[in-house]
Structures are given as C-alpha cells and as structure tokens.
C-alpha positions as CSV (number, residue, x, y, z in Angstrom):
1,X,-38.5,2.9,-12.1
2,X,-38.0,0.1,-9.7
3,X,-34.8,0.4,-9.3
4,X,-35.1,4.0,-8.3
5,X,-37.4,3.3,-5.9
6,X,-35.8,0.6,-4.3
7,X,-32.5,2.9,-4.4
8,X,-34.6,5.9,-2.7
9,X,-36.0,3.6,0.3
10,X,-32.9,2.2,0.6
11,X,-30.8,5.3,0.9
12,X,-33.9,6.7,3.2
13,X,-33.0,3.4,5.5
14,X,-29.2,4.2,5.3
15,X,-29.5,8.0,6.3
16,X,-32.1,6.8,9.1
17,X,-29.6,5.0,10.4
18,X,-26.3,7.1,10.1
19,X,-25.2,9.4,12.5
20,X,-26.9,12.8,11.9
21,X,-25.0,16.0,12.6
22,X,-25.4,17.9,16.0
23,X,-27.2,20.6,14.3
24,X,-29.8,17.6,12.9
25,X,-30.2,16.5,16.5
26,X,-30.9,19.7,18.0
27,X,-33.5,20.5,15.6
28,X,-34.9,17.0,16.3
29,X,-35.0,17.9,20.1
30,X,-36.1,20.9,19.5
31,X,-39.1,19.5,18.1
32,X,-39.7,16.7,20.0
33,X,-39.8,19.6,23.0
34,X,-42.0,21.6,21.1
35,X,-44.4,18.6,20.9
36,X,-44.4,17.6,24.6
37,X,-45.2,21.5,25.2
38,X,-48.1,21.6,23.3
39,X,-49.4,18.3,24.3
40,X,-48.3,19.3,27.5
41,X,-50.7,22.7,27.1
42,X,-53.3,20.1,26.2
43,X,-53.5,18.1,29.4
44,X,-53.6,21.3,31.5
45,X,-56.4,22.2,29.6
46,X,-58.2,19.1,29.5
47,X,-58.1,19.5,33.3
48,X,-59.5,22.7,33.2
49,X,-62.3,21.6,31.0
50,X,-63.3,18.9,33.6
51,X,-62.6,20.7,36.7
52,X,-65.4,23.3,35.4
53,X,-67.6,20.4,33.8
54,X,-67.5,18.8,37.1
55,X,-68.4,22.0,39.2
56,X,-67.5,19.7,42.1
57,X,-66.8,22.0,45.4
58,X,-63.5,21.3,46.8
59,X,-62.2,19.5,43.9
60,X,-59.9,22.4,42.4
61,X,-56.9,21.3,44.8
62,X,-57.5,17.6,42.4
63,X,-57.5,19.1,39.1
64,X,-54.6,21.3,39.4
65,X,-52.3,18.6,40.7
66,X,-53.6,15.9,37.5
67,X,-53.2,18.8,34.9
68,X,-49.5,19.4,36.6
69,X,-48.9,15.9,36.5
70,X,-50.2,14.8,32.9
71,X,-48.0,17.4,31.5
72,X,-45.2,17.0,33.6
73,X,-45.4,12.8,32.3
74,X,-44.7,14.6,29.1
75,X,-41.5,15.1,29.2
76,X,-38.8,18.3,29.4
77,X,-41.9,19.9,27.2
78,X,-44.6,19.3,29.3
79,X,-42.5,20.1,32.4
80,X,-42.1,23.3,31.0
81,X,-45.9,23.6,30.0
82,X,-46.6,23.2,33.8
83,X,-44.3,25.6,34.7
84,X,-45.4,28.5,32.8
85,X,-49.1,27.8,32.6
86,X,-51.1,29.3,35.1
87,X,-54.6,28.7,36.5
88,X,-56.6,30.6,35.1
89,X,-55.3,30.5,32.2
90,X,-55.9,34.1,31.2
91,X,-53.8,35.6,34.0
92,X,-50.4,35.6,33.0
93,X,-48.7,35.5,36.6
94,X,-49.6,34.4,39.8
95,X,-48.8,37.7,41.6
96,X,-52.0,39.1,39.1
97,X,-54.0,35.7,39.8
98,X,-53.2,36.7,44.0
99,X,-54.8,40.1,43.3
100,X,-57.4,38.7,41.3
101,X,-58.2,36.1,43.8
102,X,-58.3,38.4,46.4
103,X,-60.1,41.2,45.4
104,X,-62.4,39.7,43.0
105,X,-63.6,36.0,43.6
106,X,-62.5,36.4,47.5
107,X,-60.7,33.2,47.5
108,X,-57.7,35.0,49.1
109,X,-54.3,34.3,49.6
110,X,-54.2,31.1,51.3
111,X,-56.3,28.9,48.3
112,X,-53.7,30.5,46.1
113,X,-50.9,29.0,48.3
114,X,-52.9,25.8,48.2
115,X,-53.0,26.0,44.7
116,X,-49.5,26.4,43.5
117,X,-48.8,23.3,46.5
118,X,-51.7,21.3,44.1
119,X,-49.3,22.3,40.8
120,X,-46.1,21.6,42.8
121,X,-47.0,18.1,44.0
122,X,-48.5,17.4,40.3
123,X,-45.4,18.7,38.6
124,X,-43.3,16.5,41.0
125,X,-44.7,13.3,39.9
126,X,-46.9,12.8,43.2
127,X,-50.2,10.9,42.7
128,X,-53.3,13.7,42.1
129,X,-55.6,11.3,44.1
130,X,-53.9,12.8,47.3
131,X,-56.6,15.4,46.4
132,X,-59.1,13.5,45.5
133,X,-62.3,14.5,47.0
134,X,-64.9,12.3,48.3
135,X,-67.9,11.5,46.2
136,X,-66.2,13.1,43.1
137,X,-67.4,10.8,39.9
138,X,-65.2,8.1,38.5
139,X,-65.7,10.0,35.4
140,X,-62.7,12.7,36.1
C-alpha cells in the first residue's frame, strides 16, 4: 500500500512537472482568467459597498477609480471585470446609466463623464487617492 502511494505522489510530482499540452494550458488560463474576473467582480463591489456605507458627498469620483483599480491589479481577469462592469451595477450600459442619470437622479451628463474618467484612471493603474476627498475616514 505504500508503495502505491509513494508511486501515485511521485508520478503526481513527475506530471506537475512535465510539459502539459497546449490544450492543458489553455484550460489552465482559462481558469486562472475566470478567477481574476470574479475576484475582480468582487473588488468592484466591495467598492460599491463602502462608497454607499460611507454616504460621503463628493466621494463617488474615489470609489469608482479604487474599485477600477483593485480589479484591474487582478490581472487580464480583473481588467476585463472593470471593463464591463458598470456603476450602478444594474444598468447594463453607460448610454442607459446617461439617461438614467439624467432624467432620474439629475446628476447629468457631466458627473457621468467624470465618472467613466474615475474608472479610466483606476483601470489604468493611477493611484485612487487623486480622488480622495478631504475628511473622508481612514476607514475606506
């Protein structure tokens, strides 16, 4: 029994090891992708939680970029998270979330342009603090 055992870890070690076929490292990437999306998902949410937890006037511009950056830090996964997620969450496009701002919460056109400039510079890798509002708690 042993034996076996030893001959099953070392094989495991051996095929660990060995060059795996393409078709092995596509689903591996494929994966690995998969993960960063979802964690990626999860960062843009966690944003969201604390940018309405925080109920912090002016701090929006803050929590869009740091959502947009944690996920981008993902990797190709997150990146794409970032890209496709859209604040809020439940309006699938930003033409809808224009006409929703708009009409509805009468933000307008120009916070939406701000907005998507927040997500750009997050995506991009800049530092969120750039929005950073004054007196916002150390917490977020």
């Amino acid at each position: 029994m042993r034996l076996w055992v030893c001959i099953v870890l070392l094989s495991t070690v051996l095929c660990a090891s060995a060059d795996r076929p393409a078709i092995f490292q596509g689903m591996i990437r494929a994966g690995e992708f998969a993960r960063d999306a979802v964690r990626g998902s999860w960062d843009m949410y966690r944003a969201y939680r604390d940018m309405r937890e925080a109920n912090y006037r002016g701090a929006d511009k803050y929590f869009h970029a740091r959502g947009n950056y944690d996920a981008a830090r993902r990797g190709p996964g997150g990146a794409w998270a970032a890209r496709v997620i859209r604040w809020p969450f439940l309006l699938p496009h930003s033409d809808a979330r224009e006409n929703w701002q708009g009409s509805v919460s009468g933000r307008g056109a120009e916070d939406t342009r701000l907005d998507q400039e927040a997500n750009a510079w997050g995506r991009s890798g800049g530092d969120p603090n750039r929005y950073r509002p004054k007196g916002l708690p150390s917490k977020y």
